[in-house]
C-alpha positions as CSV (number, residue, x, y, z in Angstrom):
1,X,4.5,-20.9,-8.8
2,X,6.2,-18.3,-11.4
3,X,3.9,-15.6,-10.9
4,X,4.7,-14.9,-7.2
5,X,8.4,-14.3,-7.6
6,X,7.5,-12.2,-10.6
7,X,5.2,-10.1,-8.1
8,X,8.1,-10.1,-5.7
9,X,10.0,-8.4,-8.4
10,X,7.7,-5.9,-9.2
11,X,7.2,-4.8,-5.3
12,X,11.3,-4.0,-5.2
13,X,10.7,-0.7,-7.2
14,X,7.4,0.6,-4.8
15,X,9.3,-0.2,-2.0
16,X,12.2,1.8,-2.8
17,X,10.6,4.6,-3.8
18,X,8.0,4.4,-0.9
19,X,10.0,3.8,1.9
20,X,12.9,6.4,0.4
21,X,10.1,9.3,0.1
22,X,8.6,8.5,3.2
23,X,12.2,8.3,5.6
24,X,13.1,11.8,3.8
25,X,9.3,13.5,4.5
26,X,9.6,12.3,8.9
27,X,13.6,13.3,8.2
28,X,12.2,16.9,7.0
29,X,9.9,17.3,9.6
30,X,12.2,16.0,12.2
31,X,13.9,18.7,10.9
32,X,12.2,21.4,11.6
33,X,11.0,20.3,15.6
34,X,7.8,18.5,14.6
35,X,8.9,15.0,15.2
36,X,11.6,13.2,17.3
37,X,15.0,12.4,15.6
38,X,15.1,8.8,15.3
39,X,11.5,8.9,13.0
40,X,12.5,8.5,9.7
41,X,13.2,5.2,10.2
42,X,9.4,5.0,10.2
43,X,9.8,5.7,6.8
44,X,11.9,2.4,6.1
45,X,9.6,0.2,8.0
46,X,6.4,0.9,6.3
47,X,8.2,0.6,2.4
48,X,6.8,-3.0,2.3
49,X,2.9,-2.0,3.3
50,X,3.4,1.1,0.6
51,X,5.0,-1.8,-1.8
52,X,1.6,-3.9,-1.6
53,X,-0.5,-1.0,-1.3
54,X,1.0,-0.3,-5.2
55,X,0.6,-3.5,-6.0
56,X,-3.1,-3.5,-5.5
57,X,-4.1,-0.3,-6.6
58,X,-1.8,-1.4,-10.3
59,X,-4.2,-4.5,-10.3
60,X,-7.4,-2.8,-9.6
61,X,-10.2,-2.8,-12.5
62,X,-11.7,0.6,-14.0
63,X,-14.2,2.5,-12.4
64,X,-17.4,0.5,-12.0
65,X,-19.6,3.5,-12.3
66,X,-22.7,1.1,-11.8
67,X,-22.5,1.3,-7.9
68,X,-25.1,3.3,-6.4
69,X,-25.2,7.2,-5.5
70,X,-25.3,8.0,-1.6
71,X,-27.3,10.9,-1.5
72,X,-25.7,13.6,1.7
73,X,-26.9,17.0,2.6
74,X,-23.5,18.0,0.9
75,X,-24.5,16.9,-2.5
76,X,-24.4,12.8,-3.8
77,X,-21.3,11.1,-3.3
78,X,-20.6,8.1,-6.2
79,X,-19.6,5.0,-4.3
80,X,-17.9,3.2,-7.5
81,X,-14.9,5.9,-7.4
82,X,-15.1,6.3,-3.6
83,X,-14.3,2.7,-4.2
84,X,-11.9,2.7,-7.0
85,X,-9.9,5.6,-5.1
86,X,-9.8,3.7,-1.7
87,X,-8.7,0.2,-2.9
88,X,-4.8,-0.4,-2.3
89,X,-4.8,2.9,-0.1
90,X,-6.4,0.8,2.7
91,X,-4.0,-2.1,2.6
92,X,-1.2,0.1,2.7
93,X,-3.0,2.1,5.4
94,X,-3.5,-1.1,7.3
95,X,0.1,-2.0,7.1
96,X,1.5,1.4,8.4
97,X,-0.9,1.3,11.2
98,X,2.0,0.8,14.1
99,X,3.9,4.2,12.6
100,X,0.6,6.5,12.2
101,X,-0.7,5.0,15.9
102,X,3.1,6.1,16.9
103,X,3.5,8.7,15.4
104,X,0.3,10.5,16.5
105,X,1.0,9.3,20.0
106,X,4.0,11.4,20.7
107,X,7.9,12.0,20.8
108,X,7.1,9.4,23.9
109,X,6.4,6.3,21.8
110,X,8.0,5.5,18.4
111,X,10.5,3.3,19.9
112,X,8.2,0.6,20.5
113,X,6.5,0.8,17.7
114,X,9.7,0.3,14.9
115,X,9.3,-3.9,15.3
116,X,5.5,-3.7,15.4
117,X,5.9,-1.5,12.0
118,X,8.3,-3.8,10.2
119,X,6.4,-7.0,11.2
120,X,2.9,-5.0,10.1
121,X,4.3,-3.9,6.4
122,X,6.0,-7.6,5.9
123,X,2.4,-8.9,6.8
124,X,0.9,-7.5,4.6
125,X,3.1,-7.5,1.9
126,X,3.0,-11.5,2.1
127,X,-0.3,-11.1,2.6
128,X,-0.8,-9.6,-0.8
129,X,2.1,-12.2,-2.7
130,X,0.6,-15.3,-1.0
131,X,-3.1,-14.2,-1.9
132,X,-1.6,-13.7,-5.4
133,X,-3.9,-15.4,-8.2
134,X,-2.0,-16.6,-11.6
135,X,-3.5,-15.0,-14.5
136,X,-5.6,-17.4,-17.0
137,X,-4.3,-16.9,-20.1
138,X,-6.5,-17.6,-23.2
139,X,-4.7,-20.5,-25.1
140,X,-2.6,-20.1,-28.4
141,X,-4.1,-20.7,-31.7
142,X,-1.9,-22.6,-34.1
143,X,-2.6,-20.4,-36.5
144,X,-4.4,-22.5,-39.0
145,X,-7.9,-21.9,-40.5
146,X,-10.6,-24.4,-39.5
């Protein structure tokens, strides 16, 4: 049970910082007439999903450059850092799904969307401390020769 409050501590930080850069970037473009006022709060909302979203991509192996090579008439594509690249963006893509779906839908819908946002990023962000395995740890040698 210790390591899930220590992973609730370490979301506070990515959570701050997400959901700060992200209510000032809608703020800005509110700004400047691209969005409606009231958007920014968007911002606040998703700082849990961009919270787990860090969490997963700090907790994320090396490249595993074993995968195999899709081959496209653009040249080959390496799946292992397609992969690597995509893990953690997804779940905090998936937990600001209600504020991109609003915020692509108009200056008509974001109201609606603000409870579906804040219950989305809290989701997922339990989602990610309740999935939460404890580390094994190797056990301590006393230190004497056998």
């Amino acid at each position: 049970m210790g390591r899930r409050p220590a992973l609730a501590a370490r979301a506070l930080l990515p959570a701050l910082l997400g959901g700060t850069w992200a209510a000032l970037a809608l703020a800005g473009v509110a700004a400047t007439g691209g969005l409606p006022s009231g958007t920014w709060l968007f911002g606040l909302l998703a700082a849990p999903a961009l919270a787990a979203g860090a969490l997963r991509m700090a907790r994320r192996g090396p490249v595993d450059h074993s995968l195999p090579v899709i081959d496209t008439p653009g040249g080959a594509v390496p799946t292992g850092p397609l992969l690597w690249a995509a893990t953690g963006a997804d779940l905090a893509l998936l937990g600001c799904l209600p504020a991109v779906v609003a915020l692509a839908a108009g200056p008509a819908a974001p109201g609606g969307f603000l409870v579906a946002q804040a219950l989305a990023g809290l989701a997922v962000l339990a989602g990610v401390l309740w999935g939460s395995r404890p580390e094994r740890r190797a056990p301590r040698s006393s230190g004497q020769a056998t």
